[in-house]
C-alpha positions as CSV (number, residue, x, y, z in Angstrom):
1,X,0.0,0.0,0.0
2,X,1.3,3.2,-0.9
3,X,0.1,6.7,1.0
4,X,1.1,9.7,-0.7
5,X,0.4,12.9,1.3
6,X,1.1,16.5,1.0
7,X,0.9,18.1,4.0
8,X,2.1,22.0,3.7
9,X,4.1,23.8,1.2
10,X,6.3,26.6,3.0
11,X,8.1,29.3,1.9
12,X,10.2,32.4,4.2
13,X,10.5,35.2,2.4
14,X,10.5,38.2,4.6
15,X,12.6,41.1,4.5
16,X,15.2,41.8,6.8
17,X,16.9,44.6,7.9
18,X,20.1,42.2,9.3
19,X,23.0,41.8,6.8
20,X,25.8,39.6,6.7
21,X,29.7,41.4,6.7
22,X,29.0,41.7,10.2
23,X,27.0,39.7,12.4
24,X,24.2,41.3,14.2
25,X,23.6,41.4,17.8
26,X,19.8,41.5,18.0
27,X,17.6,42.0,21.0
28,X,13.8,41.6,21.7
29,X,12.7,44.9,22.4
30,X,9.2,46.6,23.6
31,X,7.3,49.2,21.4
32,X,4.4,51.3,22.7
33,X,1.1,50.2,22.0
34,X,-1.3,51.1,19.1
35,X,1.3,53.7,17.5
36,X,0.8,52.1,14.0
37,X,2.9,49.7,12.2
38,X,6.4,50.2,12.1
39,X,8.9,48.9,8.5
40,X,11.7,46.5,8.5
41,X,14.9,49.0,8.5
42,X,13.5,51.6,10.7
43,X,16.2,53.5,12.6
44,X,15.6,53.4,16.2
45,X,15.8,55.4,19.7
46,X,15.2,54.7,23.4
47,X,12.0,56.5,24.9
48,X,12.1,57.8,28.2
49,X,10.6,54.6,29.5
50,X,13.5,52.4,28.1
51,X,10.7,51.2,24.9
52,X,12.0,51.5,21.3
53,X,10.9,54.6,19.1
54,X,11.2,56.0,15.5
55,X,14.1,57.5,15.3
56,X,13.8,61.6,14.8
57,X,17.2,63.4,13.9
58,X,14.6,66.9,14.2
59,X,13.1,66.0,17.7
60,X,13.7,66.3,21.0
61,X,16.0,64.2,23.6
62,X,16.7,61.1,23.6
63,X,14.6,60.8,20.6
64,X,16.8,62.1,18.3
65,X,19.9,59.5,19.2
66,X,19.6,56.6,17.0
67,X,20.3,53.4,18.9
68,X,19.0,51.0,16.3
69,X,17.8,49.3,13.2
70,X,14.1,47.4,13.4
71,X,15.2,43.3,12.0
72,X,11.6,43.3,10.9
73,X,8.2,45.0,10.7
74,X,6.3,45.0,13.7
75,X,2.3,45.8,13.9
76,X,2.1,47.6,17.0
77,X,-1.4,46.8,17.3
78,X,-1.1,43.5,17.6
79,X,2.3,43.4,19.4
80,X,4.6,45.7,21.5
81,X,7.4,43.4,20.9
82,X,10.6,43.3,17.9
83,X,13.6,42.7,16.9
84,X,16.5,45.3,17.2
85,X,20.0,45.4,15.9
86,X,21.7,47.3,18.0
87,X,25.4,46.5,17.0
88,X,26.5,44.7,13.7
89,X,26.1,45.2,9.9
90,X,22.4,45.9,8.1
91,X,21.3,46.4,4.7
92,X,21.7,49.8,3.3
93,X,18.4,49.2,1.2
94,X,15.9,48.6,3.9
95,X,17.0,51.5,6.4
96,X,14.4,54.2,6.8
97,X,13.9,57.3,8.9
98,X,10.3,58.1,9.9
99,X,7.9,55.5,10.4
100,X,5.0,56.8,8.4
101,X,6.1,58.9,5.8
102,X,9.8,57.0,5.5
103,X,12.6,58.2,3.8
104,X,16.3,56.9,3.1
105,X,18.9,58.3,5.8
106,X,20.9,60.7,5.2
107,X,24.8,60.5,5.1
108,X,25.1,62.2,8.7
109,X,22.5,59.9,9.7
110,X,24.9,56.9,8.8
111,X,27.2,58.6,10.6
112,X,25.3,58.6,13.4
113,X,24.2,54.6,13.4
114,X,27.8,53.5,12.6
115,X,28.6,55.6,15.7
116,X,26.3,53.5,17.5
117,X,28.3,50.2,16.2
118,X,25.8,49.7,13.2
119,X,27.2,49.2,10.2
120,X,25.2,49.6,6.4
121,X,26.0,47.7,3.8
């Protein structure tokens, strides 16, 4: 007797912020609740409560000292937990500054995540 079954058929193909010259350190961080949903690549600071933020170079302290790159997008809805690099190398291509209307970092802004031991490729 022969039994020929197909259970699943599965495929991983997420994007990643993580790259590979260097290899990431990555911690599970905490986001605040219900402040939308955040993009793989998006630079990262430390709110006054310890909790990750979006990154803003214009704003206020410490919310304007990059400390990280999210590894992948988060719904914040649904979760208050992610994946930070906070030391190691990530993908030039996926880094963004802003979490709703996103934009590519600027060289200074590099500057500032390599000084934090995070390294685009």
């Amino acid at each position: 007797m022969t039994i020929t079954s197909k259970i699943a058929i599965l495929s991983y193909n997420d994007t990643r912020a993580r790259g590979s010259a260097h290899p990431p350190v990555i911690v599970s961080g905490t986001f605040a609740a219900d402040d939308g949903t955040y993009p793989t690549g998006l630079l990262l600071a430390r709110a006054a409560d310890g909790s990750y933020a979006p990154y803003d170079p214009t704003g206020d302290a410490p919310l304007n000292a990059v400390v990280g790159v999210l590894d992948a997008e988060i719904d914040t809805s649904n979760s208050t937990v992610g994946l930070v690099v906070i030391h190691g190398s990530v993908i030039r291509t996926t880094l963004k500054v802003g979490a709703t209307d996103s934009e590519s970092p600027t060289e200074s802004q590099l500057d500032a995540l390599r000084d934090a031991g995070i390294f685009a490729e």
